[in-house]
C-alpha positions as CSV (number, residue, x, y, z in Angstrom):
1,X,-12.7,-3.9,-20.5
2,X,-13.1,-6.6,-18.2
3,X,-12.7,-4.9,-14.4
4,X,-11.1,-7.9,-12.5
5,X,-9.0,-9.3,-16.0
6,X,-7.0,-5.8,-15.8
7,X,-5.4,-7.1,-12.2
8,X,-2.1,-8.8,-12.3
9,X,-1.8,-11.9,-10.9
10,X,0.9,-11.7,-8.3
11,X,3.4,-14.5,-8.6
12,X,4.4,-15.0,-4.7
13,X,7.5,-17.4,-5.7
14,X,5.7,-19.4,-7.9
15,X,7.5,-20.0,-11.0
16,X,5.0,-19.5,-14.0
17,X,5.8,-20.4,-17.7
18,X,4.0,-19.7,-20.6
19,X,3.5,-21.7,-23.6
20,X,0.9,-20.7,-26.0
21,X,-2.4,-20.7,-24.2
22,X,-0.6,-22.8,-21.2
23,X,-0.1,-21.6,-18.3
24,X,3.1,-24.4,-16.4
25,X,3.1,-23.1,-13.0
26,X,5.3,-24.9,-10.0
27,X,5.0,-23.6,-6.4
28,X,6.4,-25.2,-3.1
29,X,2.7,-27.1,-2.5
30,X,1.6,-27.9,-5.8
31,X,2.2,-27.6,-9.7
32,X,0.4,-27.5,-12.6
33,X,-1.1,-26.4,-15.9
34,X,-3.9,-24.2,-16.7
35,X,-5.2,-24.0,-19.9
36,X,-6.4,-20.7,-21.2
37,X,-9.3,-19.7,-23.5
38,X,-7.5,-18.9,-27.1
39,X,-8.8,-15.5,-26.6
40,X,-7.0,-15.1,-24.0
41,X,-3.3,-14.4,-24.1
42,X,-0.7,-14.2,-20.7
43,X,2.4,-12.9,-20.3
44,X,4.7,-12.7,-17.4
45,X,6.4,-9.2,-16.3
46,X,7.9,-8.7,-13.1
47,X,6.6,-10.5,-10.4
48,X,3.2,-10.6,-11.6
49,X,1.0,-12.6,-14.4
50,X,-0.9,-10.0,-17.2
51,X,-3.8,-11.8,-19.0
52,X,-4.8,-9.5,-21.9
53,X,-7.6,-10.1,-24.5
54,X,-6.0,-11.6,-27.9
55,X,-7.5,-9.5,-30.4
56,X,-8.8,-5.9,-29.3
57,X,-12.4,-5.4,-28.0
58,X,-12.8,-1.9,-30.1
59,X,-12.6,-3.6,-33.3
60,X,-14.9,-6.4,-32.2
61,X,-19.0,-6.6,-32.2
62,X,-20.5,-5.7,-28.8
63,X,-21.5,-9.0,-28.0
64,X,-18.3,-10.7,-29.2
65,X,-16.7,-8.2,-26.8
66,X,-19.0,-9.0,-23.7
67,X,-18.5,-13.1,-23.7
68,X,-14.7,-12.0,-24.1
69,X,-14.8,-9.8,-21.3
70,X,-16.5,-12.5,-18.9
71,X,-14.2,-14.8,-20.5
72,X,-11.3,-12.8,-19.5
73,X,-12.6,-12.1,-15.6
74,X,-13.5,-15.9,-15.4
75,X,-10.1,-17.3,-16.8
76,X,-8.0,-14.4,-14.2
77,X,-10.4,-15.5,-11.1
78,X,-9.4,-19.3,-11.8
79,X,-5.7,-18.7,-12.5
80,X,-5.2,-16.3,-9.4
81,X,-7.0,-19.7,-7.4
82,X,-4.8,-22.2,-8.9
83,X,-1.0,-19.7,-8.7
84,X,-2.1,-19.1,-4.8
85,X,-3.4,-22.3,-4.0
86,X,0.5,-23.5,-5.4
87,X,1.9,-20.5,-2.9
88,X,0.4,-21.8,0.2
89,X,-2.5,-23.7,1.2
90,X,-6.3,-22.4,1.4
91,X,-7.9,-23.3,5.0
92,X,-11.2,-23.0,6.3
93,X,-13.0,-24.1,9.6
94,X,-15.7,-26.2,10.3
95,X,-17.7,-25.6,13.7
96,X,-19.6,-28.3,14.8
97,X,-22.2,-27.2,17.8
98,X,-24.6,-29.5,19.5
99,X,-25.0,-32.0,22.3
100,X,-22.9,-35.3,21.2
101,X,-21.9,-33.9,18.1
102,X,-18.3,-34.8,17.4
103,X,-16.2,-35.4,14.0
104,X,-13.0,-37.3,13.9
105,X,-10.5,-38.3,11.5
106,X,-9.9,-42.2,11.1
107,X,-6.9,-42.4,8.2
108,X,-8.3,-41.2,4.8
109,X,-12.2,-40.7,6.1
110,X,-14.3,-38.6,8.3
111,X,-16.1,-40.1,11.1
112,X,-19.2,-37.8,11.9
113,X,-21.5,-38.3,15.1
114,X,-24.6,-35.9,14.2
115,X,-27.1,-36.9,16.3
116,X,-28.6,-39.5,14.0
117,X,-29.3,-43.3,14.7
118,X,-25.6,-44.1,12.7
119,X,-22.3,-42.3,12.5
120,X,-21.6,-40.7,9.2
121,X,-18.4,-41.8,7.2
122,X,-17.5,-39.5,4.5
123,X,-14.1,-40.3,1.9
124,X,-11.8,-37.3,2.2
125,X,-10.8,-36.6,-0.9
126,X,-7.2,-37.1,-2.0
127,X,-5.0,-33.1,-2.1
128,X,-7.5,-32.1,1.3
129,X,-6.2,-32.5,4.8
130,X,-8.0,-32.5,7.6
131,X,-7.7,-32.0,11.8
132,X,-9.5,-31.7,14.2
133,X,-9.4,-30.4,17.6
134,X,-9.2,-32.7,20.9
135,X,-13.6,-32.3,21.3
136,X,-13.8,-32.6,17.8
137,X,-16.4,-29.5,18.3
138,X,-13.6,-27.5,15.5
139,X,-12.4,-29.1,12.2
140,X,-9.7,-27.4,9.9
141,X,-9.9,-28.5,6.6
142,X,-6.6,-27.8,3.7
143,X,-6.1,-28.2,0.3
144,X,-4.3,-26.1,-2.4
145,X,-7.3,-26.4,-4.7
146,X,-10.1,-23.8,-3.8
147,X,-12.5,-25.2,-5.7
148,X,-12.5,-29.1,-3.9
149,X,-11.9,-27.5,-0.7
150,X,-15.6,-25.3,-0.9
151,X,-17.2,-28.3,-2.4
152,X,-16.0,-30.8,0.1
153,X,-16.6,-28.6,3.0
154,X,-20.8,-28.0,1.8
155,X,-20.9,-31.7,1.4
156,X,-19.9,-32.0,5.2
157,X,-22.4,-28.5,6.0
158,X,-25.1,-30.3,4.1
159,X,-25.0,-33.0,6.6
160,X,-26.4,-31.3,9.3
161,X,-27.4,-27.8,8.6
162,X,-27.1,-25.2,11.3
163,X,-30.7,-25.1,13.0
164,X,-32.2,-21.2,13.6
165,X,-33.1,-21.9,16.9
166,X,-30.5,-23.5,19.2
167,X,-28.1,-23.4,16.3
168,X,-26.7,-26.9,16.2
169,X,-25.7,-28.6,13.3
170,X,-22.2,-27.9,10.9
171,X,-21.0,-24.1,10.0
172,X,-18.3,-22.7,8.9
173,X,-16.4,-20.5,11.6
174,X,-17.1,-16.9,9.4
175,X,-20.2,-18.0,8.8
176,X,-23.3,-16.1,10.8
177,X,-27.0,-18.0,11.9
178,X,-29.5,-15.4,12.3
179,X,-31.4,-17.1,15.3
180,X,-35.6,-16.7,16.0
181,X,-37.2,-17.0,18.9
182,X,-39.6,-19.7,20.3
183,X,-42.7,-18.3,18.2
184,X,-45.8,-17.8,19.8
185,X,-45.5,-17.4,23.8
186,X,-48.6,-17.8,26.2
């Protein structure tokens, strides 16, 4: 049995429907539908979402019972995403550290001053919200979607990579920079 399939999916006022291998799901920032793998089945008790294989894993071949298991993991890891995501808004931070460095937020783009000969405008894409702070050193970035929030967020980080040494360039705020030392010394 798959270890993170068996977990129920808790509902936190999200009102979830099921129709065959759809999952309708309406929550006070988003709504949607999620379309399961057919052998997966869902069913709602409680407060809580079950996803449980269709057929049983005991009477199926080993491998046939492996891809269903991943299957099963995969399909509860994306669901849980989307239901919280539709509960209340994912957030992460964006430090940006380094003399002149700066971000700011013109309408629907991203004006970034990294140190180059040019400032950087990137599109921000539409279901992410952005602010940043009066320096611009910290940027907070929304969305209800997990998956365009990370995505966007290592575009922006792969503008300007944290540096070992002094450690300028774009991090996220949980995220550690082992720093080195000069090198060789005389």
């Amino acid at each position: 049995m798959s270890k993170i399939g068996r977990k129920p999916i808790s509902l936190n006022g999200v009102k979830v429907e099921v129709k065959g291998n759809d999952v309708h799901y309406k929550g006070p920032k988003t709504s949607g539908v999620y379309h399961l793998s057919s052998d997966i089945t869902a069913r709602v008790e409680d407060a809580h979402l079950y996803l449980t294989p269709a057929k049983s894993t005991a009477t199926m071949q080993q491998k046939q019972a492996r891809n269903v298991n991943r299957e099963w993991g995969l399909h509860r890891a994306l669901l849980a995403n989307k239901l919280g995501g539709a509960a209340q808004e994912f957030e992460k931070v964006l430090e940006i550290n380094g003399l002149g460095y700066k971000a700011t937020v013109a309408g629907s783009k991203v004006v970034l001053t990294l140190g180059y000969s040019h400032k950087i405008e990137e599109d921000i894409p539409a279901g992410v919200h952005m602010e940043t702070d009066k320096a611009g050193q910290k940027v907070k970035v929304r969305s209800s979607d997990r998956e365009l929030l990370g995505e966007f967020c290592s575009k922006i980080r792969a503008l300007k990579e944290p540096e070992p040494y002094k450690g300028k360039g774009i991090k996220l705020q949980t995220e550690v920079i082992f720093r080195k030392d000069a090198g060789k010394k005389k």
